[in-house]
C-alpha positions as CSV (number, residue, x, y, z in Angstrom):
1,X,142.8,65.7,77.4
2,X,141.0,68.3,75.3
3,X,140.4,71.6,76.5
4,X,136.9,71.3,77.1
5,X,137.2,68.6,79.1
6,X,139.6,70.2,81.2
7,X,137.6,73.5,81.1
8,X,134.7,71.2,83.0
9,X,136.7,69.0,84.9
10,X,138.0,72.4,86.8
11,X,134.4,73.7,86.8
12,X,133.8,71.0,88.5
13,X,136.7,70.7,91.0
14,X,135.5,74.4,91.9
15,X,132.0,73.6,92.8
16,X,133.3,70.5,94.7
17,X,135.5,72.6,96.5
18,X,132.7,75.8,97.0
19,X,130.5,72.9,98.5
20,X,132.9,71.4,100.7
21,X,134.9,74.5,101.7
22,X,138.3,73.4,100.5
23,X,139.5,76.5,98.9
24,X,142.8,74.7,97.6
25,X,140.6,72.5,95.7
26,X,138.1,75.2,94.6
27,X,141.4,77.6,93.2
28,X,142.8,74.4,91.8
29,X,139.4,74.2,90.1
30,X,139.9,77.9,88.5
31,X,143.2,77.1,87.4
32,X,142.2,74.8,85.6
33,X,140.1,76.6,83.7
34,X,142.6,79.3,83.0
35,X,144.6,76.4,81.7
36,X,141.6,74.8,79.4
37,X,141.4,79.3,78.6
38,X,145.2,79.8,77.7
39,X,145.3,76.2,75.4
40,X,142.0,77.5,73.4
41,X,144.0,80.5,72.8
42,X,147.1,79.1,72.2
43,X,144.8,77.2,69.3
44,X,143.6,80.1,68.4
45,X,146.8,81.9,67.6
46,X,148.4,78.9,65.7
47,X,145.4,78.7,63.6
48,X,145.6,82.5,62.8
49,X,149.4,82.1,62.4
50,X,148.4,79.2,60.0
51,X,146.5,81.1,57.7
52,X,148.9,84.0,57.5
53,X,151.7,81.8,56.8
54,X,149.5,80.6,53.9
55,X,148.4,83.9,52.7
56,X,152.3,85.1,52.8
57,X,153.2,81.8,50.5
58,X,150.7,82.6,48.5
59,X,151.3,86.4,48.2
60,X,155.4,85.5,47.6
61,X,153.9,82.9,44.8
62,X,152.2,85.7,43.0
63,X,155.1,88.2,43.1
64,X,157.0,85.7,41.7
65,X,155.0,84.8,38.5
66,X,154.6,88.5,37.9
67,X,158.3,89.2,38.3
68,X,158.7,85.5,35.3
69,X,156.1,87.8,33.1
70,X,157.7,90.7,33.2
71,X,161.5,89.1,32.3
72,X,159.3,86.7,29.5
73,X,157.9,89.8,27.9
74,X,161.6,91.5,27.3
């Protein structure tokens, strides 16, 4: 299930719990939530991770082709 899914299925499970009284439901409600949180971030940082990954490759690329011009011009 996506995360924002489960972000409002456990919004939900806490107001169901809130209006019935069963705490264990409302907390598993909340943990839920913190569970939709933690995957969004977890996204988040893989994304970021992604990108500087890419910027490295492209960054070692560079280095590279400037190291071949300097050994072409000798």
């Amino acid at each position: 299930m996506g995360k924002h899914f489960d972000d409002a299925a456990g919004k939900g499970k806490e107001a169901f719990g809130k209006a019935t009284g069963d705490r264990g439901t409302e907390f598993e409600g909340k943990a839920d939530q913190a569970k939709a949180g933690a995957k969004d971030a977890a996204d988040k940082a893989k994304g970021k991770a992604e990108e500087l990954k890419d910027k490295a490759e492209d960054a070692f690329e560079s280095a590279g082709e400037k190291i071949k011009d300097v050994f072409k011009k000798k």
